[in-house]
MDAnalysis code that builds the backbone (N, CA, C; Angstrom):
import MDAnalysis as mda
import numpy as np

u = mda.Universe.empty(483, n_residues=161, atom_resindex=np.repeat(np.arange(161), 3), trajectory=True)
u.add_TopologyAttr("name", ["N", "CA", "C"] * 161)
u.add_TopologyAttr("resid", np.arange(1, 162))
u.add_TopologyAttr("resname", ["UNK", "UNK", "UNK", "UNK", "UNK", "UNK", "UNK", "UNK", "UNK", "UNK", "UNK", "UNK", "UNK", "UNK", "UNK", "UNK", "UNK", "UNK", "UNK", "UNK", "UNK", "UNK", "UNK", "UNK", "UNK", "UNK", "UNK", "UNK", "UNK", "UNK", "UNK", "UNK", "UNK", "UNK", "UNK", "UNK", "UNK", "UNK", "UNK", "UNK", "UNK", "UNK", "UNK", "UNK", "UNK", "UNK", "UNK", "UNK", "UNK", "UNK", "UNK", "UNK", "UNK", "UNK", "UNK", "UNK", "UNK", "UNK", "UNK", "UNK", "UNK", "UNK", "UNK", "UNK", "UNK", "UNK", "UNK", "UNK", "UNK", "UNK", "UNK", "UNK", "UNK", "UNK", "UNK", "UNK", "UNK", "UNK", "UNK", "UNK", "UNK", "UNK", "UNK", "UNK", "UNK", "UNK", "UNK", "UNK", "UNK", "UNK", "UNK", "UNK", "UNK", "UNK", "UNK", "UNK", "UNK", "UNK", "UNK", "UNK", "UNK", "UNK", "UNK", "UNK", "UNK", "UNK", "UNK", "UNK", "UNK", "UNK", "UNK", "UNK", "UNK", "UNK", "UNK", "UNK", "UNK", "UNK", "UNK", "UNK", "UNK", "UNK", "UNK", "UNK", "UNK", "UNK", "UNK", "UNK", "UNK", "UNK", "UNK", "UNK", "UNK", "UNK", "UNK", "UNK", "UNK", "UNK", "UNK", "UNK", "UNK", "UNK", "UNK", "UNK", "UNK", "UNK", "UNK", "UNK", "UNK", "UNK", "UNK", "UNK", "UNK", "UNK", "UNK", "UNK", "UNK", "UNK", "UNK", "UNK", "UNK"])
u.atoms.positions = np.array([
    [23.692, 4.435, -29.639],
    [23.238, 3.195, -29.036],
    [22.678, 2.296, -30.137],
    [22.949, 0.791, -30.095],
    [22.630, 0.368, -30.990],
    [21.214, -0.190, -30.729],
    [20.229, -0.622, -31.972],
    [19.411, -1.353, -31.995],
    [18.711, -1.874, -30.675],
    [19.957, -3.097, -30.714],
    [20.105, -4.539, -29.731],
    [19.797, -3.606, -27.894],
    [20.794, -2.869, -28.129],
    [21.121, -1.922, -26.799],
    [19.660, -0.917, -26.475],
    [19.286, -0.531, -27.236],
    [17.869, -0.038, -27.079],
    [17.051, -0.750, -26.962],
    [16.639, -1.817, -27.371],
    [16.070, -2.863, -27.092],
    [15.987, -3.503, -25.706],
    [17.145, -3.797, -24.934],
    [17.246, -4.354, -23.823],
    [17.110, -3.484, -22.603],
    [17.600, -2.138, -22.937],
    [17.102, -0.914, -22.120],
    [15.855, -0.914, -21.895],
    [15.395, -0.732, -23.110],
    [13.487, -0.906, -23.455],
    [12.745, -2.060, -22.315],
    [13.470, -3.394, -22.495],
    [13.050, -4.352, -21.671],
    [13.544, -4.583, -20.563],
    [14.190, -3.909, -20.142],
    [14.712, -3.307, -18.476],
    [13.799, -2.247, -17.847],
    [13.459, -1.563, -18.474],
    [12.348, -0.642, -17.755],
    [11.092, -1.439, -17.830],
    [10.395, -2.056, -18.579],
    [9.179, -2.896, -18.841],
    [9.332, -3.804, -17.383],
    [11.034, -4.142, -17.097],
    [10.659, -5.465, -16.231],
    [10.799, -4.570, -14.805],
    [11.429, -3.026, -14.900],
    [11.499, -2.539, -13.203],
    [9.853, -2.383, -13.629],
    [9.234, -1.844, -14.173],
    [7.627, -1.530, -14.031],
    [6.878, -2.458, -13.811],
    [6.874, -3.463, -13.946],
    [5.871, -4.698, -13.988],
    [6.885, -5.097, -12.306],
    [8.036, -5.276, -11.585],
    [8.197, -5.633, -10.348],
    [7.671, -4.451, -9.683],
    [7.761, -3.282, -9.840],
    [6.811, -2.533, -9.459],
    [5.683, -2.462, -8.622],
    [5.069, -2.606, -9.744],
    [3.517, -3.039, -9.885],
    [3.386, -4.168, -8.438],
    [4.128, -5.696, -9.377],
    [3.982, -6.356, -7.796],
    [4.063, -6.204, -6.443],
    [5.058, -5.436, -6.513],
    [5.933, -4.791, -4.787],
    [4.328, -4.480, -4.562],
    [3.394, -3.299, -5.032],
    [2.459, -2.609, -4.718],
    [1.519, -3.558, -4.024],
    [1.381, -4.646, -5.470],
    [-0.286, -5.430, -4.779],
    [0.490, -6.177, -3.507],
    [1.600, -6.207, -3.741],
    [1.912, -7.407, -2.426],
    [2.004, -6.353, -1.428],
    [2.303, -5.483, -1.064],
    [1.818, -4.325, 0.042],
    [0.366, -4.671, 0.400],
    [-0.452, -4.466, -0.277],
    [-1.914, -4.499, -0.055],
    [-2.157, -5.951, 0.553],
    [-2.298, -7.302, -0.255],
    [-2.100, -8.122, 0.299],
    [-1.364, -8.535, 1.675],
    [-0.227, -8.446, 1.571],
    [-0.123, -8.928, 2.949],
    [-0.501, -7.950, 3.959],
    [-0.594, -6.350, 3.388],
    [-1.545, -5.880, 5.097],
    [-2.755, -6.267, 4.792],
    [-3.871, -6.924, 3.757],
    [-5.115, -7.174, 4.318],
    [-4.968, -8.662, 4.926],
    [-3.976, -9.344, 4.577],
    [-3.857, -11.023, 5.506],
    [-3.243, -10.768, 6.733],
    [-2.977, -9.586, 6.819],
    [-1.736, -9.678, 8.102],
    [-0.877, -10.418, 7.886],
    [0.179, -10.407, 7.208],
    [1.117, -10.699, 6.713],
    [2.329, -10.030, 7.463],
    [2.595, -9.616, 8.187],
    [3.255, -8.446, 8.925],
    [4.904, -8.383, 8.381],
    [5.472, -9.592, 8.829],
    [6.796, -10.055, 8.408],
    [7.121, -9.714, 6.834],
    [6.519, -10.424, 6.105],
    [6.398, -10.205, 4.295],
    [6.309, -8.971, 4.540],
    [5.050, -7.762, 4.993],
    [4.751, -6.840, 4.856],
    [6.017, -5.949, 4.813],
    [6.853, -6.006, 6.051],
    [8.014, -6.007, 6.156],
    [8.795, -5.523, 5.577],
    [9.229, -6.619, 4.842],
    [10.150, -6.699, 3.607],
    [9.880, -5.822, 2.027],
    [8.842, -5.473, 2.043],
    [8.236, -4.791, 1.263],
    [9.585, -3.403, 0.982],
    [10.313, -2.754, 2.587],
    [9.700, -1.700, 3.064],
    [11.950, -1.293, 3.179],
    [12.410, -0.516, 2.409],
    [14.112, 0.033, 3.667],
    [13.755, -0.108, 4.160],
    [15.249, 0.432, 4.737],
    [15.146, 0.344, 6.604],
    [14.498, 2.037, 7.269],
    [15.066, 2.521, 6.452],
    [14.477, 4.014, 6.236],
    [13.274, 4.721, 6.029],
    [12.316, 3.727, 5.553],
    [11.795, 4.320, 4.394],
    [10.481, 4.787, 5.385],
    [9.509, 5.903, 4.567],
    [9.016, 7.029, 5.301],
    [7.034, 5.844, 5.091],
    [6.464, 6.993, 5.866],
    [4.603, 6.785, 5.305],
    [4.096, 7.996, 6.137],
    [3.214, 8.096, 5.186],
    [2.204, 9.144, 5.515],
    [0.918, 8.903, 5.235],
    [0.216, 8.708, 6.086],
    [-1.633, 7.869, 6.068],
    [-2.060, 9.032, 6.351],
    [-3.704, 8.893, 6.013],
    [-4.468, 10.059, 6.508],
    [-4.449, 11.354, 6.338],
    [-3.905, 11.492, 5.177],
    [-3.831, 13.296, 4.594],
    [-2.573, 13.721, 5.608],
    [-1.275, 12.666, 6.317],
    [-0.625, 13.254, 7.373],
    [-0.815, 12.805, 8.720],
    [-1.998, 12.491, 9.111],
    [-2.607, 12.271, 10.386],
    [-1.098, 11.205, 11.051],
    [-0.868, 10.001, 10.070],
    [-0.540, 8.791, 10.727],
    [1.220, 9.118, 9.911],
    [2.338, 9.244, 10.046],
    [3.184, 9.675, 9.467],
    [4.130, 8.801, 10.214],
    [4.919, 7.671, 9.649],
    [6.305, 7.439, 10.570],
    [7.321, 7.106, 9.595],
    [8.707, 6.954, 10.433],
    [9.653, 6.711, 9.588],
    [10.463, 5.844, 10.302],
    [11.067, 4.930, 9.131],
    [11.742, 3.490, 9.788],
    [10.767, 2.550, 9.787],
    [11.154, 1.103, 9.348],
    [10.442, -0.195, 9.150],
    [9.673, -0.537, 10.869],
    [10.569, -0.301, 11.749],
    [9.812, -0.879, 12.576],
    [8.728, 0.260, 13.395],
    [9.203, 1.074, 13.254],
    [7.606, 2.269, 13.445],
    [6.352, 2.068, 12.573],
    [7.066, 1.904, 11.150],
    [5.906, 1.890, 10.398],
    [4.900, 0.046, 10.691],
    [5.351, -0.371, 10.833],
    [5.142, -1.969, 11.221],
    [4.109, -2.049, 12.690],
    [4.947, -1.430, 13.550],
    [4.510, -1.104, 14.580],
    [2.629, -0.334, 14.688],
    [2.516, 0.232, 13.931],
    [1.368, 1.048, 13.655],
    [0.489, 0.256, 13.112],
    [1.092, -0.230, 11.761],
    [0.088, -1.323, 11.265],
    [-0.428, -2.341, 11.791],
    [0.223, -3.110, 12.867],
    [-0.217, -3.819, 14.014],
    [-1.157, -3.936, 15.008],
    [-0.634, -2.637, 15.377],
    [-1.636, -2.023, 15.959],
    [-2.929, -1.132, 16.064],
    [-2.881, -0.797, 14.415],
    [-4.363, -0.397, 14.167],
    [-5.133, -1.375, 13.270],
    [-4.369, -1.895, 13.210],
    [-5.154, -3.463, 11.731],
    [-4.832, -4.520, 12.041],
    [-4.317, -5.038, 13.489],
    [-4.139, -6.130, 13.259],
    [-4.901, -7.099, 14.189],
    [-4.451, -8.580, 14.475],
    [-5.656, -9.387, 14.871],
    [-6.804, -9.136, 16.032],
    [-6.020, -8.092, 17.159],
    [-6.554, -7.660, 17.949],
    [-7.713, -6.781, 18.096],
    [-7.446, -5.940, 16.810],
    [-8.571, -4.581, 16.675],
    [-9.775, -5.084, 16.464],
    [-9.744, -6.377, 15.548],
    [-10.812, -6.854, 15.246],
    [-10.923, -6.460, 13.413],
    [-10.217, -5.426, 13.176],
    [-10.265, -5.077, 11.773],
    [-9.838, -6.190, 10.811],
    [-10.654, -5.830, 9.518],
    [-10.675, -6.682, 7.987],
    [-10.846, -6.049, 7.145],
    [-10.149, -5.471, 6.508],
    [-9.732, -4.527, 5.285],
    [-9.485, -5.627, 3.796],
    [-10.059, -4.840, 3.039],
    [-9.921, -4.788, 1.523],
    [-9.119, -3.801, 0.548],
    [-7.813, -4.022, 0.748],
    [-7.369, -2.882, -0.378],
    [-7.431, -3.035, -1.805],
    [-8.080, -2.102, -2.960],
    [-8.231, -2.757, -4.393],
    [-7.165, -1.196, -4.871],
    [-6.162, -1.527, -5.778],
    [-5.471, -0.792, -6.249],
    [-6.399, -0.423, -7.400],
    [-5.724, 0.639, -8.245],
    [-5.985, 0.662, -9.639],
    [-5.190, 1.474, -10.691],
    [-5.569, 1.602, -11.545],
    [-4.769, 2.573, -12.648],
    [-3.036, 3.190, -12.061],
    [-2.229, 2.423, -12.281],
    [-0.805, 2.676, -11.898],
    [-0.252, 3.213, -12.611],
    [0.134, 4.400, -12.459],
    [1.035, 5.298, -13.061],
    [2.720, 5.186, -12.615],
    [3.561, 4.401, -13.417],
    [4.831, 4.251, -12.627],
    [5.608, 4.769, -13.423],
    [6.838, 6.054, -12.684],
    [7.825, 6.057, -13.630],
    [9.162, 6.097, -13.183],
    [9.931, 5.490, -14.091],
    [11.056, 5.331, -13.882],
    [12.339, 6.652, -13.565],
    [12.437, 6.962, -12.800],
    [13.102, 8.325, -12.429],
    [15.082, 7.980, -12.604],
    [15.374, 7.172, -12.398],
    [16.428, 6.940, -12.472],
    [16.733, 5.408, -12.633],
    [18.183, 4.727, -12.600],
    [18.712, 3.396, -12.588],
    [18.285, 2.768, -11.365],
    [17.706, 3.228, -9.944],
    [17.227, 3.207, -9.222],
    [16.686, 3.584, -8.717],
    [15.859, 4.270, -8.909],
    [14.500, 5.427, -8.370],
    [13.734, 5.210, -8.964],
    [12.596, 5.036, -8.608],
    [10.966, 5.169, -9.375],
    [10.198, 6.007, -8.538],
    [8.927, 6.400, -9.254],
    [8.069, 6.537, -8.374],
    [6.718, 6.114, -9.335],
    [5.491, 5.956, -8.296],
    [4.230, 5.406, -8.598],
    [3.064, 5.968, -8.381],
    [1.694, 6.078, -9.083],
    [0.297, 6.704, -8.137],
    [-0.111, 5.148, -8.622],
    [-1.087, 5.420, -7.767],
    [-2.523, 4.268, -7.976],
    [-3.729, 4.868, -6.881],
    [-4.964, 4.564, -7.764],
    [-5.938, 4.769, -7.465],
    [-6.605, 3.596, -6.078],
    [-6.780, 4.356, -5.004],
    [-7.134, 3.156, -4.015],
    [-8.799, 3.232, -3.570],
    [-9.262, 1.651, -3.981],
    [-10.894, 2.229, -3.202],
    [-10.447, 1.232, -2.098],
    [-10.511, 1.300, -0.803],
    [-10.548, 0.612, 0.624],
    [-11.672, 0.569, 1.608],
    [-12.227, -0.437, 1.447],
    [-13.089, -1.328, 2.679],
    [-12.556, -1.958, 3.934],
    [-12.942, -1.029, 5.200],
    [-12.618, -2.123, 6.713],
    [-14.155, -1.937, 7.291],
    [-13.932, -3.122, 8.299],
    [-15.035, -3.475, 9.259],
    [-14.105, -3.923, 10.687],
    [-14.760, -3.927, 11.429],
    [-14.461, -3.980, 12.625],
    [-15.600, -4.192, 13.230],
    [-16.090, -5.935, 13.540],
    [-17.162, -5.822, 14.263],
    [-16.714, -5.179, 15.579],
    [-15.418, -5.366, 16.338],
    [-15.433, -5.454, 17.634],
    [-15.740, -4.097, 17.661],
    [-15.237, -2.743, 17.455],
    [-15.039, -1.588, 17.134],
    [-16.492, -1.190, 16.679],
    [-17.102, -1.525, 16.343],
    [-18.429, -1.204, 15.780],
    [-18.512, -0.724, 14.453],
    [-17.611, -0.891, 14.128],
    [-16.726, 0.366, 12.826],
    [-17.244, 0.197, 11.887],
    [-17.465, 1.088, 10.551],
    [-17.114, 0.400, 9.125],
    [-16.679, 1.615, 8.510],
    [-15.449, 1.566, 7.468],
    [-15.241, 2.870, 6.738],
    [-14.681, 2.186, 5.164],
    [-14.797, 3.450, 4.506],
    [-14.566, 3.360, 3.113],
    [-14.018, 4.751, 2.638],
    [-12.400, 4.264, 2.060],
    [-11.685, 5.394, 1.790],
    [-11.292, 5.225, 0.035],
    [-11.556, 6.406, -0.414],
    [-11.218, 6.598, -1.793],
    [-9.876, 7.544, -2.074],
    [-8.937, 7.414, -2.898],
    [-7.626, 8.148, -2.593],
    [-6.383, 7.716, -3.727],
    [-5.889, 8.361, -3.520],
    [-4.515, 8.385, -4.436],
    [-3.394, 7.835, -3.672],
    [-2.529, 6.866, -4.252],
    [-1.719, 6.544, -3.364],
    [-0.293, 7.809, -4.122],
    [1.015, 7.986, -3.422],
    [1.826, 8.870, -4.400],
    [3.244, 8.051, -3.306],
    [3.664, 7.184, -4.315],
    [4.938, 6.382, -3.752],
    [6.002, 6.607, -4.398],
    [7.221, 6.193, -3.565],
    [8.392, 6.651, -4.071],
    [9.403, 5.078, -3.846],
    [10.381, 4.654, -4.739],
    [10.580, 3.498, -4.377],
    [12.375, 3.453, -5.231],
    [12.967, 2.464, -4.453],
    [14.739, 2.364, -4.991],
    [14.721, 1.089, -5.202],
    [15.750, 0.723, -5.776],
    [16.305, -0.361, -6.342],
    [17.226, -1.087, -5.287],
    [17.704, -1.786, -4.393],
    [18.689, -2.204, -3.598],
    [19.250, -3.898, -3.929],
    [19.840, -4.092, -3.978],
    [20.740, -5.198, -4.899],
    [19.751, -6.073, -5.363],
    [19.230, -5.035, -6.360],
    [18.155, -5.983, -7.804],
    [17.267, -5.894, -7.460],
    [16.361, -5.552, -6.114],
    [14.886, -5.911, -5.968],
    [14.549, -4.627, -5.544],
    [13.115, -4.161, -5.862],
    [12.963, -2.395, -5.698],
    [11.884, -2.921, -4.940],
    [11.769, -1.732, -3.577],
    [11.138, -1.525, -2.213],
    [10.818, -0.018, -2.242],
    [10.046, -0.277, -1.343],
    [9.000, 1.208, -1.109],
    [10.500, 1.949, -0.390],
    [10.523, 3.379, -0.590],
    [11.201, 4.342, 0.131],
    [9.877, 5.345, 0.957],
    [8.758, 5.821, 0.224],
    [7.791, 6.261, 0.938],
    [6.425, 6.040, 0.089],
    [5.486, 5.361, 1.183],
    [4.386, 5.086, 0.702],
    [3.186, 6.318, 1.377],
    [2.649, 6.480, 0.639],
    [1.833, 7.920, 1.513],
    [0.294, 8.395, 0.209],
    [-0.940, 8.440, 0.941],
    [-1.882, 8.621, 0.122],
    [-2.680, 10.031, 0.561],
    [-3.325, 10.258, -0.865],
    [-3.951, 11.481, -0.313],
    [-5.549, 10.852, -0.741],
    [-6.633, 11.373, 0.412],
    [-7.844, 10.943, 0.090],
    [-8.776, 11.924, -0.398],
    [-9.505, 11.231, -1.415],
    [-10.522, 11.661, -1.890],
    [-11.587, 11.655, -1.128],
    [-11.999, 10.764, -0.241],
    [-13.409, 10.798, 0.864],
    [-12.664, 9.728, 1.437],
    [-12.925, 10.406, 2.992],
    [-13.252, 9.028, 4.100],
    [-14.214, 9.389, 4.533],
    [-15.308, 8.294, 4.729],
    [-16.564, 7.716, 5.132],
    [-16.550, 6.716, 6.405],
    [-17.107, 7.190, 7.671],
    [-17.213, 6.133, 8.333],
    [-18.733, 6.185, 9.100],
    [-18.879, 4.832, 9.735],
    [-20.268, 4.697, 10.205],
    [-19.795, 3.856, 11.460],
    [-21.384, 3.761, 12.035],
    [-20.970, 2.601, 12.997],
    [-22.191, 1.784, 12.471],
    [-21.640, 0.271, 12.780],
    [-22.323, -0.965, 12.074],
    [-23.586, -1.225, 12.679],
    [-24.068, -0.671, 14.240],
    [-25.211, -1.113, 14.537],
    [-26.431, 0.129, 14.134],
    [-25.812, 0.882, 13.235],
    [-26.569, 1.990, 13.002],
    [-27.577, 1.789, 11.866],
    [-27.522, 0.626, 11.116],
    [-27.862, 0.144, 9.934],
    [-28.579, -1.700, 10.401],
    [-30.089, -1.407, 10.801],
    [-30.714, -2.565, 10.988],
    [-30.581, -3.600, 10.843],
    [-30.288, -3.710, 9.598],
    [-30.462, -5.120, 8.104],
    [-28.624, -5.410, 8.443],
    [-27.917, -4.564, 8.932],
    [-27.032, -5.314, 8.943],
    [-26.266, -6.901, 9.322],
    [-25.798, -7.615, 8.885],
    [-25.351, -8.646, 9.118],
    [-24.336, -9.081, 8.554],
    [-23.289, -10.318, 9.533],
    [-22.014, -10.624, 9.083],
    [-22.539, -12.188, 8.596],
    [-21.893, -12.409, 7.036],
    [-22.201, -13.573, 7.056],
    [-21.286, -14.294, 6.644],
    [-20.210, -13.925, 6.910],
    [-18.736, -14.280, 6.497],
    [-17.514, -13.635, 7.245],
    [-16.401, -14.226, 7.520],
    [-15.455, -13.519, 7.625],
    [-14.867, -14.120, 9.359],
])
């Protein structure tokens, strides 16, 4: 292989890793805007999830969609914060990757009374389909979930949102 040819290989993997990367935060983003549609697109038609150490597991875009809707979306009352971190992505094939990232996650739910905070590993798997790479399975394992209820804590107050 020449030089030139190693070179552009080199900067073919740099550019699937860095779209990568984006696919990820834009996952997070549009489920903390409710973004549902975008969210969507993120996602095959196939492609798998596994929430909750297992608990929440579906397969196919509109199951998995379906869930997110309905446990996060305008109705529940929920407002989540997802913050990624430290991304480990590798390139497994001409179309295969896979990814970790470190997740710390904040929701509230006044209506629900709720508040939780989950610390965790995300461990994703993702393909290439004519040029643009999408989740095949997104699925985390947690380090702590923490939950409370909000009127349990005096001083509490919403002063935003």
């Amino acid at each position: 292989m020449s030089d030139l040819a190693a070179l552009e290989q080199r900067i073919a993997r740099l550019e699937d890793i860095e779209a990568i990367n984006r696919l990820k935060y834009r996952y997070w983003r549009d489920l903390d805007l409710k973004l549902w549609d975008d969210l969507a697109g993120c996602f095959v038609a196939d492609a798998t999830v596994r929430y909750g150490d297992g608990k929440y597991t579906f397969t196919g875009v509109e199951s998995i969609m379906n869930f997110l809707r309905s446990s996060l979306g305008e109705t529940t009352g929920a407002v989540t914060v997802h913050h990624g971190h430290h991304p480990e992505i590798d390139i497994t094939g001409p179309t295969t990757a896979r990814g970790t990232w470190a997740l710390y996650n904040y929701m509230y739910s006044v209506k629900q009374n709720r508040g939780i905070r989950i610390g965790a590993y995300y461990e994703d798997t993702f393909v290439k389909v004519g040029g643009v790479w999408k989740f095949q399975h997104v699925g985390y394992r947690a380090i702590f979930h923490e939950e409370w209820r909000r009127d349990d804590i005096p001083s509490l107050r919403l002063l935003t949102g």
